[in-house]
C-alpha positions, 0 to 999 in steps of 0.5 A: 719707687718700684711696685714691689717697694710701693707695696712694702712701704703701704703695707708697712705703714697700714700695719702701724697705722691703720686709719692712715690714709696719707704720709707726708714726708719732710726733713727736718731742717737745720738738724736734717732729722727724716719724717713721716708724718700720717694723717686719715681721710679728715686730714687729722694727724694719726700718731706715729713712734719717732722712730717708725717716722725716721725709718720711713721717711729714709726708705721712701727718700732713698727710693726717690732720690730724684725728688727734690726733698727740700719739700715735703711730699705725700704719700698716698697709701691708697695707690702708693703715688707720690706727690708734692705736699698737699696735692693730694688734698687738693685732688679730693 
């Protein structure tokens, strides 16, 4: 993901959901349907509008096509890095 893309996003989704800390993206199977889920520094869900989980999911997925998206991935809204789906917690 580009720096200028990394700041978009991260600015987006801390206007939307302020005590989001972490993003994790997945995909929905069998209906393919995108999401982003937030969650704060307890690891506790913070409420996201579907469709404010679909638009995200879809900018970040487009911007990392490489990744494999059959798992899901978190978003550290901190830095902005991304990575495979509870690694971040693990880290902590």
């Amino acid at each position: 993901m580009s720096e200028g893309t990394r700041h978009a996003v991260t600015d987006s989704l801390r206007r939307v959901a302020p005590d989001a800390d972490i993003v994790r993206i997945s995909v929905s199977e069998p209906h393919g349907l995108w999401l982003a889920r937030a969650y704060d520094r307890a690891h506790m869900p913070v409420g996201l509008p579907l469709a404010v989980e679909e638009a995200v999911a879809h900018r970040v997925a487009r911007d990392l096509p490489s990744l494999d998206w059959r798992h899901q991935h978190d978003v550290d809204l901190a830095t902005g890095t991304v990575v495979p789906a509870g690694a971040l917690a693990k880290a902590a």
